[in-house]
Backbone as a chain_set.jsonl record, in Angstrom:
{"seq": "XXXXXXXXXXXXXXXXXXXXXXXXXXXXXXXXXXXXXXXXXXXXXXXXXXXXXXXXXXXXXXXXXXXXXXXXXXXXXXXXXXXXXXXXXXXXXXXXXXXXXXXXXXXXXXXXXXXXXXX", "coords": {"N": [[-26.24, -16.856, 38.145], [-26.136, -15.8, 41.457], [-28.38, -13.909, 43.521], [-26.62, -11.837, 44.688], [-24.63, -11.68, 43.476], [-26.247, -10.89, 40.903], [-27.227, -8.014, 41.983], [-25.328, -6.756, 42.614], [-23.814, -6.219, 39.958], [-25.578, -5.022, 38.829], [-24.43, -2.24, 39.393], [-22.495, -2.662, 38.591], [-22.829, -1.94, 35.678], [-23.989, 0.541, 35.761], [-21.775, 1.851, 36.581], [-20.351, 1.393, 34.561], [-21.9, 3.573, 32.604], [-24.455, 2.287, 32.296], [-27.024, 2.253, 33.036], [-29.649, 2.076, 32.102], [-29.658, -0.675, 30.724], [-28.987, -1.986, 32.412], [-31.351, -1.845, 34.128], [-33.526, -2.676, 32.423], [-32.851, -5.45, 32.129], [-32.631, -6.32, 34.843], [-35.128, -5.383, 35.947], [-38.358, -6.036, 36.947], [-42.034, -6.15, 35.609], [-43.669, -5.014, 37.164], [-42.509, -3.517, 39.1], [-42.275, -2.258, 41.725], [-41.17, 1.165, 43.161], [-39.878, 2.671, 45.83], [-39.099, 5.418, 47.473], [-37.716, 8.405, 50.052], [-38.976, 10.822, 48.247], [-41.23, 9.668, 47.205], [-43.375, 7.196, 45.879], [-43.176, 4.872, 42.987], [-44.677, 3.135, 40.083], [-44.723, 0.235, 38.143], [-42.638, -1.004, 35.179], [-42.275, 1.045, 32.986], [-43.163, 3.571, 34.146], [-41.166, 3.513, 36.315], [-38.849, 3.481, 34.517], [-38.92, 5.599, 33.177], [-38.676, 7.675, 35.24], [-36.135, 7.073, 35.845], [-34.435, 7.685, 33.262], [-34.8, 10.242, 33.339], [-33.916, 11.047, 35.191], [-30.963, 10.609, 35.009], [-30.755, 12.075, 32.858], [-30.27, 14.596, 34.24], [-27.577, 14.786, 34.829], [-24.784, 16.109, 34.595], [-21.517, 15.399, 35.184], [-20.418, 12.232, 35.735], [-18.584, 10.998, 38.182], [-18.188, 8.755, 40.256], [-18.314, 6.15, 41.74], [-19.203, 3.881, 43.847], [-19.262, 1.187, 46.074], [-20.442, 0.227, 49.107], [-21.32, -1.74, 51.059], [-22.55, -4.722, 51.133], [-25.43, -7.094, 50.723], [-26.883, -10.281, 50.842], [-29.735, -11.846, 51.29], [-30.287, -15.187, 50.514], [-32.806, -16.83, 51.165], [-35.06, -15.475, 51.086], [-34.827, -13.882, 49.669], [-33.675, -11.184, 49.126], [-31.441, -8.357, 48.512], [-29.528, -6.106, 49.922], [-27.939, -2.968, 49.621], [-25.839, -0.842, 49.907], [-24.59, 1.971, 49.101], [-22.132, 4.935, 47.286], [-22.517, 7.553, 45.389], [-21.165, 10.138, 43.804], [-21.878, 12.881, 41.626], [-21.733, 15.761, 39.251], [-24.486, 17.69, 38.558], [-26.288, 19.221, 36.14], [-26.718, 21.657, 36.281], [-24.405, 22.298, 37.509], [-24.21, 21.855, 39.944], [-22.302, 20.299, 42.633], [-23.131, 16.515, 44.08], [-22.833, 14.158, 46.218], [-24.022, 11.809, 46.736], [-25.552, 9.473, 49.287], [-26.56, 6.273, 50.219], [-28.677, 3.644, 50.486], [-30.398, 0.908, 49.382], [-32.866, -1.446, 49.794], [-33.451, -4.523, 47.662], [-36.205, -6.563, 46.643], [-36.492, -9.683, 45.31], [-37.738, -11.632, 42.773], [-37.692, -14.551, 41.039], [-35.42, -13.532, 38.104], [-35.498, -11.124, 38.42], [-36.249, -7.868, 40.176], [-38.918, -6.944, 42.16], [-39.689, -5.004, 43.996], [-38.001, -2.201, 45.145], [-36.932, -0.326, 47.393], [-35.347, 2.581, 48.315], [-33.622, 4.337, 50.893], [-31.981, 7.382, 52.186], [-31.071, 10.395, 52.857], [-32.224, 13.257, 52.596], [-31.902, 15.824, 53.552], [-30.15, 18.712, 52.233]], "CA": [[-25.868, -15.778, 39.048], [-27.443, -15.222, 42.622], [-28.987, -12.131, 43.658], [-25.577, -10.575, 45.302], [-24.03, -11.497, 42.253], [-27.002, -9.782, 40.322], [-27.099, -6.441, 42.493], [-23.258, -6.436, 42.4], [-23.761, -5.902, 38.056], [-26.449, -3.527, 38.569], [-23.768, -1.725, 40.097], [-20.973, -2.602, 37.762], [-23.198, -1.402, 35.177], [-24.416, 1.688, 36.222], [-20.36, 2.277, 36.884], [-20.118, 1.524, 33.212], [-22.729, 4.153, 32.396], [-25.28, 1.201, 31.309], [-28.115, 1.961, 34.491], [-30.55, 1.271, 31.303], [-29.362, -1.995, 30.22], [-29.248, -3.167, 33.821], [-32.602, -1.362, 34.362], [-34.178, -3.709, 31.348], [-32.313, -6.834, 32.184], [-33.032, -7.013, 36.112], [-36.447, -4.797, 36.562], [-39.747, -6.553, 36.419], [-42.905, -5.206, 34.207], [-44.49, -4.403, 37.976], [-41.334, -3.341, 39.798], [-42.286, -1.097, 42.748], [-39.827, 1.736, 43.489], [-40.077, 3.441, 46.476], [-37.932, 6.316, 47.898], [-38.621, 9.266, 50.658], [-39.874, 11.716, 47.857], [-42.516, 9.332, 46.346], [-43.055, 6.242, 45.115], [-43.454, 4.81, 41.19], [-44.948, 1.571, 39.704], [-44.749, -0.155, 36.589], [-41.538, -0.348, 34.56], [-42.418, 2.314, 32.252], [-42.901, 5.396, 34.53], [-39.697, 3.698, 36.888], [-37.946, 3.737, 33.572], [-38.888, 7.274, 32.558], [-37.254, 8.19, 36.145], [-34.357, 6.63, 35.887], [-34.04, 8.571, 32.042], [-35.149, 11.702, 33.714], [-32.266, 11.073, 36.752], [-29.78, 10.69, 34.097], [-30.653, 13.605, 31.913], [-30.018, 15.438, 35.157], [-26.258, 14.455, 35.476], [-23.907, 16.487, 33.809], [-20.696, 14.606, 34.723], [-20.474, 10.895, 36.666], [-17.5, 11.171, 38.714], [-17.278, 7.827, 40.903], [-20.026, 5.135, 42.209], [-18.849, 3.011, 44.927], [-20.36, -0.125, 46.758], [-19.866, 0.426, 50.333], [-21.815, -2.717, 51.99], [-23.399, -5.461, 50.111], [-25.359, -8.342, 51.274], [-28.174, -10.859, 50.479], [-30.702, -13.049, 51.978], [-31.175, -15.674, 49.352], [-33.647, -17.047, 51.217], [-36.179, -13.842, 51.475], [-34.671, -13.151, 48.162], [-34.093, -9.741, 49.382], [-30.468, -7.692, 48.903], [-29.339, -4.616, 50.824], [-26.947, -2.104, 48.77], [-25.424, 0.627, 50.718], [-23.536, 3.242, 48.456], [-21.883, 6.397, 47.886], [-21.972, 8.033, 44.266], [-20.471, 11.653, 43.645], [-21.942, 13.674, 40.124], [-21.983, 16.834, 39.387], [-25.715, 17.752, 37.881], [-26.119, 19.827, 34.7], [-26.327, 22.969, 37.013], [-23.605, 22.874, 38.196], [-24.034, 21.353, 41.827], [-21.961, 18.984, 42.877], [-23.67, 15.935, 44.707], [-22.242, 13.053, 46.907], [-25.624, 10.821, 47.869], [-25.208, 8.483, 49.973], [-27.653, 5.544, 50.447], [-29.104, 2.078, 50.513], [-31.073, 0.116, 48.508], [-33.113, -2.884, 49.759], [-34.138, -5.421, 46.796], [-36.401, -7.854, 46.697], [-36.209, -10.201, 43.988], [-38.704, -13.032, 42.425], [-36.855, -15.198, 40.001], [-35.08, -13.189, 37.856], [-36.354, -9.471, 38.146], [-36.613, -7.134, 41.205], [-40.184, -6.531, 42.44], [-39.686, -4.136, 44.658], [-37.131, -1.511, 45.213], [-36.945, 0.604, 48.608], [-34.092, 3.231, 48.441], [-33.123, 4.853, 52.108], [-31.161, 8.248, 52.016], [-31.096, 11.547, 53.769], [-33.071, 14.132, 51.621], [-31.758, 17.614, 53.688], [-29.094, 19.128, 51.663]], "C": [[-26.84, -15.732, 40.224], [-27.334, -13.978, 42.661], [-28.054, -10.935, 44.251], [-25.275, -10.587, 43.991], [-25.055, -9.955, 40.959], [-26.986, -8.236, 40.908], [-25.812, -6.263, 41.977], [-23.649, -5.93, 40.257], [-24.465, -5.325, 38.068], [-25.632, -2.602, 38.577], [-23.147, -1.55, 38.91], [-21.491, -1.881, 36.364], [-23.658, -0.024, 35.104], [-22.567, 2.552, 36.244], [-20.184, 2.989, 35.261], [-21.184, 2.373, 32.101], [-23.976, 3.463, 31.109], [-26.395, 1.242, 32.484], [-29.079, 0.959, 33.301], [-30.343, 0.191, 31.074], [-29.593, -2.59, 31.57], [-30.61, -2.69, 34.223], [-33.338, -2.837, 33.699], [-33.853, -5.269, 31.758], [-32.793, -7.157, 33.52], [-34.089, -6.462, 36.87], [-37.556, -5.72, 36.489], [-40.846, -5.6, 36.181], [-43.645, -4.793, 35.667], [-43.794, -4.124, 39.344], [-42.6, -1.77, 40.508], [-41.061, -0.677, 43.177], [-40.228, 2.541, 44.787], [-38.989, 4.416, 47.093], [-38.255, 7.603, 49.184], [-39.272, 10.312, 50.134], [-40.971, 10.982, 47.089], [-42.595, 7.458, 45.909], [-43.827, 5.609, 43.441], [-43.887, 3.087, 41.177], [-45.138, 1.414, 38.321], [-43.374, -0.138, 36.425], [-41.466, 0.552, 33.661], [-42.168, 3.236, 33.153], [-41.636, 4.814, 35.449], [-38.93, 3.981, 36.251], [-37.899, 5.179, 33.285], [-38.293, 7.918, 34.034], [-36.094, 8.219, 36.097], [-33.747, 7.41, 34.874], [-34.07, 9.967, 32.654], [-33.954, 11.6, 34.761], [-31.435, 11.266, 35.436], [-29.5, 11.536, 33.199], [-30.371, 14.569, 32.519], [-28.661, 15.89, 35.561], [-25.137, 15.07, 34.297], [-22.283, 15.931, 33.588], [-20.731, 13.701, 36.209], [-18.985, 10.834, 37.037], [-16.938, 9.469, 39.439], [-18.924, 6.889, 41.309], [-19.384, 3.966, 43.19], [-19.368, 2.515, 45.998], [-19.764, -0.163, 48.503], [-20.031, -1.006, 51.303], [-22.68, -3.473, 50.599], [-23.595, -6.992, 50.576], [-26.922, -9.09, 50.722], [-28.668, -11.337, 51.449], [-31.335, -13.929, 50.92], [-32.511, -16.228, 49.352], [-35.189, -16.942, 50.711], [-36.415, -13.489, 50.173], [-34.769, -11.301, 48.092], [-32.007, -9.708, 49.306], [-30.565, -6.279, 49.378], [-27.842, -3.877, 50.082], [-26.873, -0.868, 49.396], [-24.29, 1.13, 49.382], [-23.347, 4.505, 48.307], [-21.464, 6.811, 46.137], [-21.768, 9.962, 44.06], [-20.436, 11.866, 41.862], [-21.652, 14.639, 40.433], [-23.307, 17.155, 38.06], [-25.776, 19.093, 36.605], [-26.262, 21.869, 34.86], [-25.499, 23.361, 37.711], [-23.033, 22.419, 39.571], [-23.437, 19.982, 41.94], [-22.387, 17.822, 44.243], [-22.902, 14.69, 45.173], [-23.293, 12.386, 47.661], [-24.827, 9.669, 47.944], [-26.442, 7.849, 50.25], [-28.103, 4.259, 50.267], [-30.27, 1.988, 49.841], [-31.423, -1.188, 49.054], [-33.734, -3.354, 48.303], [-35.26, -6.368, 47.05], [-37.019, -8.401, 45.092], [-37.393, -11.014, 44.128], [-38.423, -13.521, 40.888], [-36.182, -14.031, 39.291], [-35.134, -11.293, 37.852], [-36.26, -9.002, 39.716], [-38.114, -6.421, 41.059], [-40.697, -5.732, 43.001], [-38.446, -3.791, 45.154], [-37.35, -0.658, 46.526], [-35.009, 1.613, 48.388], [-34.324, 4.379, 49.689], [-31.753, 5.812, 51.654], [-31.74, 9.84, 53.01], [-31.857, 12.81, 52.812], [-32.389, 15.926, 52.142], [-30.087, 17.622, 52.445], [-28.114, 20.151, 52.709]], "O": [[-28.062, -15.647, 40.097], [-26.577, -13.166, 42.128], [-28.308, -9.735, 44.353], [-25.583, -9.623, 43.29], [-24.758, -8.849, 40.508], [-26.701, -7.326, 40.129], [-25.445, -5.64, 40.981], [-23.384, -4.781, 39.903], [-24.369, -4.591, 37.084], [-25.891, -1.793, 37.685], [-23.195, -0.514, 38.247], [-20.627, -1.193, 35.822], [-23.583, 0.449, 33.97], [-22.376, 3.723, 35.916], [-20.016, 4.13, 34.832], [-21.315, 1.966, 30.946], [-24.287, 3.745, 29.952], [-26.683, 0.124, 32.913], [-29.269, -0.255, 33.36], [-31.434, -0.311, 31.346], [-30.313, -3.569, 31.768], [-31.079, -3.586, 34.926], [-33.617, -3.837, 34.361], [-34.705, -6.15, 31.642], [-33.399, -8.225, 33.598], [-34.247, -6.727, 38.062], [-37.406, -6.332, 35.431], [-40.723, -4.409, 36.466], [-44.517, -3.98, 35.358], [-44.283, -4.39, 40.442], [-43.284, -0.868, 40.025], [-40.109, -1.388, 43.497], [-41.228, 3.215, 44.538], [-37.857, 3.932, 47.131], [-39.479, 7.731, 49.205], [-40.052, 10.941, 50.85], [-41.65, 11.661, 46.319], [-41.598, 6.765, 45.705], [-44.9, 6.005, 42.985], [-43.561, 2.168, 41.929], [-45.592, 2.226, 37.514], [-42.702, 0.527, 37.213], [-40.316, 0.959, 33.497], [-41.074, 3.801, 33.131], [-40.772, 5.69, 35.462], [-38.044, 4.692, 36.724], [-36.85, 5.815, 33.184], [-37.373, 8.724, 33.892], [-35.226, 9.079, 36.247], [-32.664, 7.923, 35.157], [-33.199, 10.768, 32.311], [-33.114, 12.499, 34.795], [-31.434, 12.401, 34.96], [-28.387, 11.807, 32.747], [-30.142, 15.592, 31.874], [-28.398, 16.858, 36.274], [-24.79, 14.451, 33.291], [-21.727, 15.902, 32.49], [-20.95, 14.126, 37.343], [-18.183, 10.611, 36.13], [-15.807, 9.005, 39.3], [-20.126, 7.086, 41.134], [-19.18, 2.958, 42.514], [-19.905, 3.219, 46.854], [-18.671, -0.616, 48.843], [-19.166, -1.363, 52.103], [-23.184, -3.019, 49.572], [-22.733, -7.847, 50.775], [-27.874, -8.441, 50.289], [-28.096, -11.295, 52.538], [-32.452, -13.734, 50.441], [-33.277, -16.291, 48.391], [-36.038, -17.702, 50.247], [-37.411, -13.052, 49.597], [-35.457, -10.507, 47.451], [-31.303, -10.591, 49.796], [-31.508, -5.502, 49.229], [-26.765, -4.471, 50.148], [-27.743, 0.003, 49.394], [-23.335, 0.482, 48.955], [-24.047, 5.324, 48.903], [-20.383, 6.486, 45.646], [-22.656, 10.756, 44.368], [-19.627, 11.422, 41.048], [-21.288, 14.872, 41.585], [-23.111, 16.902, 36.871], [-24.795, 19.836, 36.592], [-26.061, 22.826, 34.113], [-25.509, 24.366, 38.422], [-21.927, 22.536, 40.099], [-23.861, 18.903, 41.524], [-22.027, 18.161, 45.37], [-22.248, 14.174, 44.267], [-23.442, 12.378, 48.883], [-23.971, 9.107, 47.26], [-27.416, 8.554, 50.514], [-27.339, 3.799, 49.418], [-31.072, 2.916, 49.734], [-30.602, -2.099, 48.947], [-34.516, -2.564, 47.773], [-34.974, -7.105, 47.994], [-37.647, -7.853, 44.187], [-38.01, -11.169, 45.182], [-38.832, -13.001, 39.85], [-36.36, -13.088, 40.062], [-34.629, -10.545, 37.014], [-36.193, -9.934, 40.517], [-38.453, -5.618, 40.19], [-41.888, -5.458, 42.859], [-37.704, -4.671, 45.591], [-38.504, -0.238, 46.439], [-33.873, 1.141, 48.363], [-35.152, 5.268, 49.49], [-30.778, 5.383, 51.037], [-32.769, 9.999, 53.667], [-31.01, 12.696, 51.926], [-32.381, 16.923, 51.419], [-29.32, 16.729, 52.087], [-27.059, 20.628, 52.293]]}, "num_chains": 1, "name": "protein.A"}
């Protein structure tokens, strides 16, 4: 699989309410995440985010891949999408946002996620 292919099944997974499994399968043990409220290192505390996001989500409505492209070169993909929950209070959310990758052999090493933060 190349690395669109790989993002693309992060995706398809996450659809298939499997983020963890694709978390485990395409993170690396010193995956940098970054985002505009903070950023995380290690796969442990990214993992305990990602559990803590998901304990947040009361029902997963839709997840859809808007733009999707690589650079196999760079080894970098770019993931624009648009997923719509509704969170365990009640609020219903429609984030919208991108995801650069960059990969090194099998694993993502660093994560950048781009999004709008006002509500």
């Amino acid at each position: 699989m190349n690395y669109k292919e790989k993002a693309k099944d992060i995706y398809y997974q996450l659809q298939q309410d499997k983020l963890l499994d694709a978390f485990d399968q395409y993170y690396g043990n010193d995956i940098i995440m970054t985002e505009p409220r903070g950023t995380r290192t290690g796969k442990a505390e990214c993992r305990q985010y990602e559990e803590q996001f998901l304990a947040s989500i009361g029902e997963f409505h839709s997840l859809e891949i808007v733009n999707l492209a690589s650079d196999v070169e760079e080894g970098v993909t770019f993931i624009e999408s648009v997923m719509d929950v509704t969170f365990k209070g009640g609020q219903r959310a429609k984030m919208e946002q991108v995801a650069v990758q960059r990969w090194k052999g099998d694993h993502i090493v660093h994560e950048r996620f781009y999004y709008n933060t006002e509500q």
